[in-house]
N, CA, C and O atoms as a printed pandas DataFrame, in Angstrom:
     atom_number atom_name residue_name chain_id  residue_number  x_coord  y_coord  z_coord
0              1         N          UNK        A               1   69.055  -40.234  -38.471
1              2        CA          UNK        A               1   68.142  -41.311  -38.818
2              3         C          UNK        A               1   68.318  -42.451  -37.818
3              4         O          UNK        A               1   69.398  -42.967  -37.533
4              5         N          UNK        A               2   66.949  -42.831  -37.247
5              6        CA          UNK        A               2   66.975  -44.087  -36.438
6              7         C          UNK        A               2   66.886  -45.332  -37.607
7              8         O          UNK        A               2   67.780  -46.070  -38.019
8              9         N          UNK        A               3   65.893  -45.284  -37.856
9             10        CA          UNK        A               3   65.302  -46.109  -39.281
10            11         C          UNK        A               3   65.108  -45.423  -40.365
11            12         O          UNK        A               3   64.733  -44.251  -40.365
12            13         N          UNK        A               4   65.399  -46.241  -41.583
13            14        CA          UNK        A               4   65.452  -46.173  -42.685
14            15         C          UNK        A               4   66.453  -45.062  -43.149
15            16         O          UNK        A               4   66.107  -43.921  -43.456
16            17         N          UNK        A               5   67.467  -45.435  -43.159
17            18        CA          UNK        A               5   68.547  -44.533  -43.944
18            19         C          UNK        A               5   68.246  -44.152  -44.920
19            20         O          UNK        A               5   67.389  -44.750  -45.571
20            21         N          UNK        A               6   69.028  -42.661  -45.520
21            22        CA          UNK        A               6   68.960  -42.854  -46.921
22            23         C          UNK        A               6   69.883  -43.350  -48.007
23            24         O          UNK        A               6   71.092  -43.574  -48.059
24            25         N          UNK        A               7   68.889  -43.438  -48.843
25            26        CA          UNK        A               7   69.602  -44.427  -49.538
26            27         C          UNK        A               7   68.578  -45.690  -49.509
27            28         O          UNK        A               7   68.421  -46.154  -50.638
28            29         N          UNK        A               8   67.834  -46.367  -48.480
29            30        CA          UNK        A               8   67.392  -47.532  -48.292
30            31         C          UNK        A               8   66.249  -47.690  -49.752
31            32         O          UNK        A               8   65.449  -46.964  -50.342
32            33         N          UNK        A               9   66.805  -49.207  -49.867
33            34        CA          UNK        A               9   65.826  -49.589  -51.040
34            35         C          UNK        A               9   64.508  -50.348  -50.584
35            36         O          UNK        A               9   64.604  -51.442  -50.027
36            37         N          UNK        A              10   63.274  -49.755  -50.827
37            38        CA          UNK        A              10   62.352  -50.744  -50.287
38            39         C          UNK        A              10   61.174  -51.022  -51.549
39            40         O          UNK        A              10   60.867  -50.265  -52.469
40            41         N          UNK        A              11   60.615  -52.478  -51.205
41            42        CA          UNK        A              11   59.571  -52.873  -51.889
42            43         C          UNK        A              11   58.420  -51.627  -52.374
43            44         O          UNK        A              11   57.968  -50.828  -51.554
44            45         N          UNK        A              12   58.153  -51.621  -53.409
45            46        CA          UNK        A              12   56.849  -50.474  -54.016
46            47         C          UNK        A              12   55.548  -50.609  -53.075
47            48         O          UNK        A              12   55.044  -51.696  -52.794
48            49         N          UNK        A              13   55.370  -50.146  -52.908
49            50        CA          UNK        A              13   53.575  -49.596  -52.222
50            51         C          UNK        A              13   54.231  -49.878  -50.737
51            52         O          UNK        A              13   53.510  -49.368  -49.879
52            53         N          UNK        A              14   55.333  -50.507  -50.200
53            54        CA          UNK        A              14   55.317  -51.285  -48.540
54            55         C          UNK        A              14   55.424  -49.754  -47.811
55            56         O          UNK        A              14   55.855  -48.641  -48.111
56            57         N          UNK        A              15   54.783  -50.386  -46.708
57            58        CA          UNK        A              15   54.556  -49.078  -45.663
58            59         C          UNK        A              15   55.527  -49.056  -44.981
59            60         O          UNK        A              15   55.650  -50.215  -44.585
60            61         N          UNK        A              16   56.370  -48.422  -44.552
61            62        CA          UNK        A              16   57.295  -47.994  -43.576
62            63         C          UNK        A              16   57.077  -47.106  -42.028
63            64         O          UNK        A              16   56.068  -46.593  -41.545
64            65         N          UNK        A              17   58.212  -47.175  -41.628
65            66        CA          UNK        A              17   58.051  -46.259  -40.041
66            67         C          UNK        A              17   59.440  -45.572  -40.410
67            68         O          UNK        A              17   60.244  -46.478  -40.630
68            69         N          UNK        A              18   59.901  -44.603  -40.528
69            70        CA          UNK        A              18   60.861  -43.581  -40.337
70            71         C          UNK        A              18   60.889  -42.472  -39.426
71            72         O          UNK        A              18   60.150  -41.490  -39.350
72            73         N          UNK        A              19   62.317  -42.973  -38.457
73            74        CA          UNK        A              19   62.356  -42.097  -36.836
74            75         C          UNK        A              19   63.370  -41.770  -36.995
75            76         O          UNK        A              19   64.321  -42.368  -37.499
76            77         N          UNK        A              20   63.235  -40.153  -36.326
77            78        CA          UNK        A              20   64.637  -39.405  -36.242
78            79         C          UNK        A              20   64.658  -39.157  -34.995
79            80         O          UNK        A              20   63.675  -39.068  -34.260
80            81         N          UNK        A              21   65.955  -39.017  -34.663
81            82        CA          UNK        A              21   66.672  -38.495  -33.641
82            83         C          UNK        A              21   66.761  -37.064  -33.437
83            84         O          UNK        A              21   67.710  -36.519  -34.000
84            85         N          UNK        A              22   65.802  -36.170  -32.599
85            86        CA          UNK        A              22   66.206  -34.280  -32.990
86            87         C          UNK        A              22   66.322  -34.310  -31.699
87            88         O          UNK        A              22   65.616  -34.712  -30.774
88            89         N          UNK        A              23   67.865  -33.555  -31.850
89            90        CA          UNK        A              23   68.170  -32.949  -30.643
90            91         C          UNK        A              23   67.814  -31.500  -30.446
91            92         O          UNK        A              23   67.849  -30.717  -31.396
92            93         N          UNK        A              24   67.462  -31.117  -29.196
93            94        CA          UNK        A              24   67.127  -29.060  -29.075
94            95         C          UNK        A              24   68.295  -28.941  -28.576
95            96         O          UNK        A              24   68.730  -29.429  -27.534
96            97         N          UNK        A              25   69.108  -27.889  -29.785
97            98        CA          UNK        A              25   70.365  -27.553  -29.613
98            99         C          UNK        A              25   70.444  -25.644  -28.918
99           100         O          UNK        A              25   71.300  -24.872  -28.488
100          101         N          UNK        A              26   68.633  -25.655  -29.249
101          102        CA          UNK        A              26   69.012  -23.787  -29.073
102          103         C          UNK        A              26   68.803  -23.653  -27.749
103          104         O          UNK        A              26   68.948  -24.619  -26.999
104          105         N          UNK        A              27   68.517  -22.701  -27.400
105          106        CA          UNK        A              27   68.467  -22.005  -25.284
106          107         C          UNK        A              27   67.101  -22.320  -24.603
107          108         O          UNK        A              27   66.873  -22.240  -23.396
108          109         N          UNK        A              28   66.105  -22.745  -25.726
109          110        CA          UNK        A              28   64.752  -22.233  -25.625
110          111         C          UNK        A              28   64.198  -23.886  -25.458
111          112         O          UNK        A              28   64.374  -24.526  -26.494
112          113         N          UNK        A              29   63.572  -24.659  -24.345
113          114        CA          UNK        A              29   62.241  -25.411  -24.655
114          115         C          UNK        A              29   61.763  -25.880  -25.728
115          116         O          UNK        A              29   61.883  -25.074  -26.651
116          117         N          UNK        A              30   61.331  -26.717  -25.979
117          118        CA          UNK        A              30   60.507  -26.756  -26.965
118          119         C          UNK        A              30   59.031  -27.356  -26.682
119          120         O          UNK        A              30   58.854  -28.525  -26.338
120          121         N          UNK        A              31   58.000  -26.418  -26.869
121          122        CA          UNK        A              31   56.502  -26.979  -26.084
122          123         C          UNK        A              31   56.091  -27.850  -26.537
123          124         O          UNK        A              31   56.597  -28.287  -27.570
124          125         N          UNK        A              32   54.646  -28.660  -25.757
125          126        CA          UNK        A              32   54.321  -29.769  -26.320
126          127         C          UNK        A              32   53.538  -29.774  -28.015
127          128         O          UNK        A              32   53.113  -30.701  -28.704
128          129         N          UNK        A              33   53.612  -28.168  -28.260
129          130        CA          UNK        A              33   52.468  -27.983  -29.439
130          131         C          UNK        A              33   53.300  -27.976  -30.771
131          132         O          UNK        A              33   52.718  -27.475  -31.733
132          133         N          UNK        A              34   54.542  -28.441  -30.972
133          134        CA          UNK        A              34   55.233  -28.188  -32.205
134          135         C          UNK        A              34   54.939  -29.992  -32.680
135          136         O          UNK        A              34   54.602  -31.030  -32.109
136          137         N          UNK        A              35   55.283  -29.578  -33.956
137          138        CA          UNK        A              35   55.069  -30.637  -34.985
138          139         C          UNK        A              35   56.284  -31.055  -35.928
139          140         O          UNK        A              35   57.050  -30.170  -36.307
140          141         N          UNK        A              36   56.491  -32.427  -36.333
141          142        CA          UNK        A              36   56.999  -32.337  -37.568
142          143         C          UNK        A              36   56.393  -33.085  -39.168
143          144         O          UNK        A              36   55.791  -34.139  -39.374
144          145         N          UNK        A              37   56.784  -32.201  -39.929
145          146        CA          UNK        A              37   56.085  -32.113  -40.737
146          147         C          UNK        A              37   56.217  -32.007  -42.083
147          148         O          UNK        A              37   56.905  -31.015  -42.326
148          149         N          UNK        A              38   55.834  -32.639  -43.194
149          150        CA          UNK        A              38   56.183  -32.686  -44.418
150          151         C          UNK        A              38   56.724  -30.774  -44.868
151          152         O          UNK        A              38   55.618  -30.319  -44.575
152          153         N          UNK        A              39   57.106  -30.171  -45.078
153          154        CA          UNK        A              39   57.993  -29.317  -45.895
154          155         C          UNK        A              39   58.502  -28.734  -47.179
155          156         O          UNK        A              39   58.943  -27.650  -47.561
156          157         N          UNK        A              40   58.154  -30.379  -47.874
157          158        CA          UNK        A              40   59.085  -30.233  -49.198
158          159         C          UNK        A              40   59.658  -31.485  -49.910
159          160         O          UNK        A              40   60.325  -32.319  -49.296
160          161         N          UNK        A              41   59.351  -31.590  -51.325
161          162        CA          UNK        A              41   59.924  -32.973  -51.723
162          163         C          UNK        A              41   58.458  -33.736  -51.714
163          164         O          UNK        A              41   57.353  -33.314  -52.055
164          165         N          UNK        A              42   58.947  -35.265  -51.093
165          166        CA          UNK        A              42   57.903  -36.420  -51.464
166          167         C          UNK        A              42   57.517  -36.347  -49.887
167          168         O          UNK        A              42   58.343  -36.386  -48.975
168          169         N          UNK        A              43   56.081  -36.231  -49.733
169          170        CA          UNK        A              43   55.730  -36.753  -48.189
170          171         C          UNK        A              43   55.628  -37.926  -47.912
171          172         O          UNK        A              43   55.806  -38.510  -46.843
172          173         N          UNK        A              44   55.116  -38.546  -49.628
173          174        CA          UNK        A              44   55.205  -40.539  -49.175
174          175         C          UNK        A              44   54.079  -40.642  -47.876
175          176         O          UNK        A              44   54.275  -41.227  -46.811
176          177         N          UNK        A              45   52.603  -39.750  -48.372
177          178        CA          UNK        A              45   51.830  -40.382  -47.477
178          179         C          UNK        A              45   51.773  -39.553  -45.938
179          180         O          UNK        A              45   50.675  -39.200  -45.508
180          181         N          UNK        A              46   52.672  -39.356  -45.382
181          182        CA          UNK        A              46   53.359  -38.928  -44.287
182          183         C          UNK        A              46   52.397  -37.422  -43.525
183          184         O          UNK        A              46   52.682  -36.275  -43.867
184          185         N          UNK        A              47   51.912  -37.554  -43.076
185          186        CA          UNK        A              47   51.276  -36.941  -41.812
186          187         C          UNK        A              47   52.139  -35.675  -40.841
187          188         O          UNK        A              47   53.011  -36.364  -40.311
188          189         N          UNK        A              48   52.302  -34.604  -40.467
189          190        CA          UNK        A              48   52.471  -33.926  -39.649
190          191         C          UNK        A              48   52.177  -34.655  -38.333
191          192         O          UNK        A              48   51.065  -35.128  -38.099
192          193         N          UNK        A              49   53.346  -34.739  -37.367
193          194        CA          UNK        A              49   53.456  -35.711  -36.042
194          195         C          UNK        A              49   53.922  -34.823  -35.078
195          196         O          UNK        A              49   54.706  -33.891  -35.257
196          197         N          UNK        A              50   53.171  -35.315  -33.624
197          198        CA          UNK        A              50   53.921  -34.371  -32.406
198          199         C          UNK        A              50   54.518  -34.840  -32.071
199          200         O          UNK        A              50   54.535  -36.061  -31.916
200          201         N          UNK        A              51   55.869  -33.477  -31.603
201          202        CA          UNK        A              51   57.190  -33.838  -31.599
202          203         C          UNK        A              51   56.912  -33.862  -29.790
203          204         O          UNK        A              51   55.853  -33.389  -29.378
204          205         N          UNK        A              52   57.768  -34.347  -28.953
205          206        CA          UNK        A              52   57.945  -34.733  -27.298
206          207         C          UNK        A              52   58.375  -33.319  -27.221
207          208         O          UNK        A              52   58.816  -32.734  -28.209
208          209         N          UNK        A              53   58.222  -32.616  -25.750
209          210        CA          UNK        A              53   58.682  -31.111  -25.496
210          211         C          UNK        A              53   60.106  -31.913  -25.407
211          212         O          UNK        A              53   60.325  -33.122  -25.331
212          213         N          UNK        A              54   60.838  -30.987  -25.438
213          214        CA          UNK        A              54   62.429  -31.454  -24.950
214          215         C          UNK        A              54   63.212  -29.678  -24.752
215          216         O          UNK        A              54   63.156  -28.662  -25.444
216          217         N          UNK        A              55   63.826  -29.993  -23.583
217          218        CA          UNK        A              55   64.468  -29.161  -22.914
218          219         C          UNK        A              55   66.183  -28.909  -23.670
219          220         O          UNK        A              55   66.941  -29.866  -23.825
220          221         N          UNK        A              56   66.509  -27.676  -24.012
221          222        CA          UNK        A              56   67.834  -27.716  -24.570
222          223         C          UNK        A              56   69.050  -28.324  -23.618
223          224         O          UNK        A              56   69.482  -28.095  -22.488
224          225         N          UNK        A              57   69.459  -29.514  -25.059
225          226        CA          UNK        A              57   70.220  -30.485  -24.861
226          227         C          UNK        A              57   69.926  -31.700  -24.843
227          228         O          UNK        A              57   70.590  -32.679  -25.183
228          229         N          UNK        A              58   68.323  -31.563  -24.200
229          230        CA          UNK        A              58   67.983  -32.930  -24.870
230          231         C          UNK        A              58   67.212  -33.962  -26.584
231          232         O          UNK        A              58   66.790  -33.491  -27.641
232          233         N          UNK        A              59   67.298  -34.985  -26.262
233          234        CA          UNK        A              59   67.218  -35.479  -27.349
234          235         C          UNK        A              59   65.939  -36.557  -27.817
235          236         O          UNK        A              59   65.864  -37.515  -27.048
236          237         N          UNK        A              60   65.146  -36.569  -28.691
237          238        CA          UNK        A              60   63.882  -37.318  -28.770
238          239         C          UNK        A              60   63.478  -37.914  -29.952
239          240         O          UNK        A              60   63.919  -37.377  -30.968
240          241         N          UNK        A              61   62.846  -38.762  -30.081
241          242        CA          UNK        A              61   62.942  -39.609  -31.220
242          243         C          UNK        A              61   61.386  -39.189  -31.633
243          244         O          UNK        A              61   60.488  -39.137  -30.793
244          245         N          UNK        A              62   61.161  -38.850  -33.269
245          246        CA          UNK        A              62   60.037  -38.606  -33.647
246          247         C          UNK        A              62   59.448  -40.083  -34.887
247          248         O          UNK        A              62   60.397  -40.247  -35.653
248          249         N          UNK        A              63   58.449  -40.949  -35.209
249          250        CA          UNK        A              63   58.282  -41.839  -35.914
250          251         C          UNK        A              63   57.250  -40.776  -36.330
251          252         O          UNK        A              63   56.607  -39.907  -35.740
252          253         N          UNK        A              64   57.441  -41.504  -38.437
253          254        CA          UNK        A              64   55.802  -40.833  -38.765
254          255         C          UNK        A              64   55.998  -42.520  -40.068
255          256         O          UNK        A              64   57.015  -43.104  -40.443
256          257         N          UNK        A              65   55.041  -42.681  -40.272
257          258        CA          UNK        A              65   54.146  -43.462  -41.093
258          259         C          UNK        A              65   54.067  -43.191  -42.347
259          260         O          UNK        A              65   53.014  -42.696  -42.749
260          261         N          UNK        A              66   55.222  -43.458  -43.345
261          262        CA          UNK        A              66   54.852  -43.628  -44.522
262          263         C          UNK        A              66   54.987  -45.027  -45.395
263          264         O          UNK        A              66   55.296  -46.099  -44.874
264          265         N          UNK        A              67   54.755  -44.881  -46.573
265          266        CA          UNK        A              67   54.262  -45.366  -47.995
266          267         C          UNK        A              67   55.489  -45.642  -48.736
267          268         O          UNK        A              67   55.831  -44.509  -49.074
268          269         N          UNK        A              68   56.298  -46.392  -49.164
269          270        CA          UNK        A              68   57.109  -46.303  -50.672
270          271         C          UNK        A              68   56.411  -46.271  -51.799
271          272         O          UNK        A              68   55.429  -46.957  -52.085
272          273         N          UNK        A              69   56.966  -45.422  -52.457
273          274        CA          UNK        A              69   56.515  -45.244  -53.957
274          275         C          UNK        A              69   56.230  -46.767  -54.837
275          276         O          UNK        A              69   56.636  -47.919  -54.678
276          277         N          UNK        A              70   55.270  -46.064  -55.877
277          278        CA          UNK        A              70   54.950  -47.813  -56.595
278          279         C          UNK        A              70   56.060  -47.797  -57.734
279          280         O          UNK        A              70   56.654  -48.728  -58.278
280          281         N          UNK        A              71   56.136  -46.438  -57.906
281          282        CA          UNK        A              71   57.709  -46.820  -59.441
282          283         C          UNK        A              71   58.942  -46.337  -58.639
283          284         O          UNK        A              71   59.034  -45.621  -57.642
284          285         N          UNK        A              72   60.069  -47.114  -59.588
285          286        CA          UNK        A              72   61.287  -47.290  -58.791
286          287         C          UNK        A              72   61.646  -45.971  -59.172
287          288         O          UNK        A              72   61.175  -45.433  -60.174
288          289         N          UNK        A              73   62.635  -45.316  -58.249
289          290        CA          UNK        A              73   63.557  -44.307  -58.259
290          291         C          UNK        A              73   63.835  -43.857  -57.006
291          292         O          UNK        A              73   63.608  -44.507  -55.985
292          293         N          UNK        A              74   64.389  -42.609  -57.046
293          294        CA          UNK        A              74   65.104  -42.117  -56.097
294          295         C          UNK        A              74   63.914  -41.069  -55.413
295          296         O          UNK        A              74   63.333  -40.429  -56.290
296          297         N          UNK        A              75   63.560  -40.848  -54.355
297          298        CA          UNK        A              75   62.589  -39.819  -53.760
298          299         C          UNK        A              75   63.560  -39.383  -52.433
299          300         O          UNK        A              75   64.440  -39.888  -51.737
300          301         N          UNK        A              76   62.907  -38.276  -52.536
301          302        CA          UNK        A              76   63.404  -36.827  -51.181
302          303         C          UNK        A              76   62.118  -36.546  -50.609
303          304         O          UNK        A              76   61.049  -36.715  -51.196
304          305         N          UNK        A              77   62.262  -36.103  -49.419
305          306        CA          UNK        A              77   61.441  -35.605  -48.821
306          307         C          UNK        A              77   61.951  -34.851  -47.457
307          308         O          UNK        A              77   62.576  -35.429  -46.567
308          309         N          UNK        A              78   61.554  -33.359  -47.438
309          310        CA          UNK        A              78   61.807  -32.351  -46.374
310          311         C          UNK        A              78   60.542  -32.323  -45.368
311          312         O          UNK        A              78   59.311  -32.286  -45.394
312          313         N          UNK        A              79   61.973  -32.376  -44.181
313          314        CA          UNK        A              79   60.543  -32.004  -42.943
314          315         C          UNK        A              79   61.152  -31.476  -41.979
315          316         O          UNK        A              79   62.284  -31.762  -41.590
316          317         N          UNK        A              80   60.246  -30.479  -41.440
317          318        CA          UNK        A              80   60.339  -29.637  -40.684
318          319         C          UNK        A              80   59.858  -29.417  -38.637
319          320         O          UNK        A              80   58.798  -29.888  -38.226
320          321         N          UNK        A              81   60.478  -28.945  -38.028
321          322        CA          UNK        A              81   59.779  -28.778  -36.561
322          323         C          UNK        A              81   59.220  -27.638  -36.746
323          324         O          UNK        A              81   59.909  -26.727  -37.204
324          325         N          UNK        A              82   57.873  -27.424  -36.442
325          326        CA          UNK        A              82   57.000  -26.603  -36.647
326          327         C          UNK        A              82   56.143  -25.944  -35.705
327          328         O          UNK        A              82   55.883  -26.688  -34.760
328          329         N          UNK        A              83   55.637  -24.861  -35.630
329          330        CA          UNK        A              83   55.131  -24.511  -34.625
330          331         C          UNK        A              83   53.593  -24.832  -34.578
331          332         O          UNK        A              83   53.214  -25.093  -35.720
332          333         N          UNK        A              84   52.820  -24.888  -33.883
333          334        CA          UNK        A              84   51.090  -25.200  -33.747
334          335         C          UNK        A              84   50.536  -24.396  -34.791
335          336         O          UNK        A              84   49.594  -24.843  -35.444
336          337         N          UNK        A              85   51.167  -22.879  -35.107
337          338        CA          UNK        A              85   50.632  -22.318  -36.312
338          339         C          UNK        A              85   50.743  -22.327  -37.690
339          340         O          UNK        A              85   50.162  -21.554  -38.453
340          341         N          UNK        A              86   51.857  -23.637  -38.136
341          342        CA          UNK        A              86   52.155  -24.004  -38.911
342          343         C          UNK        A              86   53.958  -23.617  -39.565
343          344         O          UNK        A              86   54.665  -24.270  -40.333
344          345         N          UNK        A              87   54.204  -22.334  -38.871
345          346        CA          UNK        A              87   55.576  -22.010  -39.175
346          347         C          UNK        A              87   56.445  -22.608  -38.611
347          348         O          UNK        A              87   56.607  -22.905  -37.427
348          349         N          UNK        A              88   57.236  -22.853  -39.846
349          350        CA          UNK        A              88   58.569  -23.305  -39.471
350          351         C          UNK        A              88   59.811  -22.762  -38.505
351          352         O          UNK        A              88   60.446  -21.739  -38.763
352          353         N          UNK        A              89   60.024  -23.514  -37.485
353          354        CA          UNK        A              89   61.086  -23.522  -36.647
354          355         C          UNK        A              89   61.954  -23.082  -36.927
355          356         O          UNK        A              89   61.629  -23.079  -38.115
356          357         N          UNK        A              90   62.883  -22.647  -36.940
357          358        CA          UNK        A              90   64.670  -22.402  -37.131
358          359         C          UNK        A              90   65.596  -21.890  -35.863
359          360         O          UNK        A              90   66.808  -21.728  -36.009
């Protein structure tokens, strides 16, 4: 996590920016056509975003655009690097 840890408490309805740090740890490239992308859990709004190609070893920061919830609690949300056809990376 660049922004917004978890855990972070924020105001109901306020919009946020949440950026991660993904490093390509495997042998392989990664092209300009992969995505990341809601998965699982709460999307909070949140959009499927293109991820930067990055060459194994390197490292790139992805932002996507969400929403906090209007009632208080605890929310999750899974996301994934994805391919242009929609499958998930691993």
């Amino acid at each position: 996590d660049v922004t917004i840890r978890d855990g972070t408490v924020l105001d109901p309805g306020a919009p946020f920016t949440k950026t991660w740090a993904i490093k390509n740890v495997g042998t392989c490239p990664w092209p300009e056509s992969f995505v990341l992308k809601p998965t699982g859990g709460e999307a909070l709004g949140g959009q499927a975003v293109p991820v930067p190609p990055a060459n194994p070893g390197e490292t790139v920061e992805v932002s996507v655009a969400l929403t906090a919830p209007q009632a208080p609690g605890v929310y999750r949300g899974s996301w994934g690097l994805c391919a242009a056809d929609g499958e998930r990376y691993r």
